[in-house]
Structures are given as C-alpha cells and as structure tokens.
N, C-alpha and C positions, 0 to 999 in steps of 0.2 A: 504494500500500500504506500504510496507517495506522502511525503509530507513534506511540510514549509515553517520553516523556524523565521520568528519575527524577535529583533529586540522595538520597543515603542515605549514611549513615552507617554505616560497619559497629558493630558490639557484638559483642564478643568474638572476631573476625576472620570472625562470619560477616555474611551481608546476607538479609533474607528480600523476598522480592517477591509480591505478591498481583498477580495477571494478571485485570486485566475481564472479564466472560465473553465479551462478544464478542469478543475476540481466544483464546478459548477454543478453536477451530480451526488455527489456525497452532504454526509452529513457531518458535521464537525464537532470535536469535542474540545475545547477551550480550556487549558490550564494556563491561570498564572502563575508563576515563578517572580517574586522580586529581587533583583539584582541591586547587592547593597554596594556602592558605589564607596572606591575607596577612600577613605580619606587622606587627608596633606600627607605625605612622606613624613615618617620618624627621621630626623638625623641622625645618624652616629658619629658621635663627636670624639668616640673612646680614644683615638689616636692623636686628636689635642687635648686631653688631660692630662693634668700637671700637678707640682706644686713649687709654688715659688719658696724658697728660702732667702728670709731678708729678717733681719736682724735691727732694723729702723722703727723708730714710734709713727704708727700711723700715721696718728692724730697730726702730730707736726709735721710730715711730709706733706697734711693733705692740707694743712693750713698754708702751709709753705706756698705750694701750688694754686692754690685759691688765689691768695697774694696778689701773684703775678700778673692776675684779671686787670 
C-alpha cells in the first residue's frame, strides 16, 4: 500500500492537506506525531575552564580600575 509522509505546521490550530489524486480512492487514517523542535544548542565550554591564581585584593584592583573611568 502507498503512502505519503507530511511534516506541517498547523496555522491557527488547524492543518489542511491536499491528497494526490491517485490516492483519491482510499481511505485515510490520520496520525499525528509532534515533532519537538530543538532547542538553542548547549555550549560546551569544558575546554575554556580554568582557574586563575592571583594573589591581589580584589576589592582594590577593582577600585583601582574603576579609577581610571
């Protein structure tokens, strides 16, 4: 038996479907499937992690820095 794979997008919660004519004979049994759409990409960042070693007082670096505005 012939068959036809659609992916579709509803509009406005409906779906329309145009049927080939040659399948204009039969009768059709309609399953949906939702296809969950991936989301954003996870980064992996594992290969820039670090740790700095500094031996400085924050505080007065960052005032320091400030400063210089």
């Amino acid at each position: 038996m012939p068959t036809i794979e659609r992916v579709v997008r509803p509009r406005r919660n409906r779906i329309s479907l145009e049927v080939p004519k040659r399948f204009g004979k039969y009768t059709f049994r309609i399953v949906m499937i939702p296809i969950v759409e991936d989301e954003k990409p996870k980064y992996d960042f594992s290969d820039l992690v670090g740790r700095l070693e500094w031996d400085g007082d924050a505080v007065k670096e960052q005032r320091r820095l400030r400063d210089e505005w």
